[in-house]
N, C-alpha and C positions, 0 to 999 in steps of 0.2 A: 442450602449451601451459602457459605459465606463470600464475598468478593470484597480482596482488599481492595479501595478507592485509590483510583491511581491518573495520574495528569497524562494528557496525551503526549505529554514531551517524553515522560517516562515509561508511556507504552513503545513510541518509538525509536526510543533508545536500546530497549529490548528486541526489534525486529531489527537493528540494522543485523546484516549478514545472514540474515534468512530469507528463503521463497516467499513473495509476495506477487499480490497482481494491481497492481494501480489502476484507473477507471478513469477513462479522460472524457471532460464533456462532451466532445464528442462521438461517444460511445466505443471508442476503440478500446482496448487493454491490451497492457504490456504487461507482463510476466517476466520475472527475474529473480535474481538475487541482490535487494538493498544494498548498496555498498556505502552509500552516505546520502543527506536531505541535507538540505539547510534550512535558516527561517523563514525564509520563502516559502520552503515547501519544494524549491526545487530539487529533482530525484535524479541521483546517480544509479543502474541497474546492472547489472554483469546477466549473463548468459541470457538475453534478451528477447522473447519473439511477443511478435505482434498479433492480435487475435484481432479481425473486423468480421462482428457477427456470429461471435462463435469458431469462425475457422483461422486457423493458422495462416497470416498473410507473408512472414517475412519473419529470419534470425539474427540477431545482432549480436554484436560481440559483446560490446558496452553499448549503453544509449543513457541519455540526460532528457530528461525532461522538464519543462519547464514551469514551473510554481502555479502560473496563472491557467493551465490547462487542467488541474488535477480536479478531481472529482471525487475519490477515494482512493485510500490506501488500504490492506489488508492482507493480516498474513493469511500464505497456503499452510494450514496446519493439519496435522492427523484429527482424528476426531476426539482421542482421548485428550487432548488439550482443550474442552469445553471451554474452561474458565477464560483462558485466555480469549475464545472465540468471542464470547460475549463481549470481553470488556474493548475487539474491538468494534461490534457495532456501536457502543457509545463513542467511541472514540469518531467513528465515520460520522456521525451526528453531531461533533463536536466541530468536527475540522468542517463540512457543512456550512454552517453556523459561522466561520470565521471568514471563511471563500465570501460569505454572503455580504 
């Protein structure tokens, strides 16, 4: 299979307005719908909840999060959307790599 190469600014430009779940160093994730990032990295999310551990802690309406806490981003995608899945572990490897 072929994968066109693509910049993480242009995979993200592609998730905004979709289910994703962010990864914050300190282990928590927030699940939502993207509604905007900036160069920061800091995340705007609509329909919000908070998972500590696996379980469901709290629902938010919107929540922000803030650039210096992120760990990863990733979309929730079906499974027939492979390609995309791939290209975003590079991309969590990439943004990795910039946190650093």
């Amino acid at each position: 299979m072929s994968l066109r190469k693509q910049t993480p600014s242009d995979f993200l430009k592609q998730i905004i307005g979709r289910p994703v779940v962010v990864k914050l160093n300190s282990g928590v994730d927030y699940r939502g719908v993207l509604a905007c990032l900036d160069g920061y990295m800091n995340i705007a999310l609509e329909q919000t909840e908070e998972y500590v551990n696996g379980q469901l802690k709290n629902k938010y309406g919107d929540a922000f999060i803030r650039g210096n806490n992120d760990l990863c981003i990733k979309p929730v995608l079906p499974v027939r959307e492979l390609e995309v899945e791939i290209l975003s572990h590079s991309v969590d490897e990439e943004l990795r790599d910039i946190a650093l």
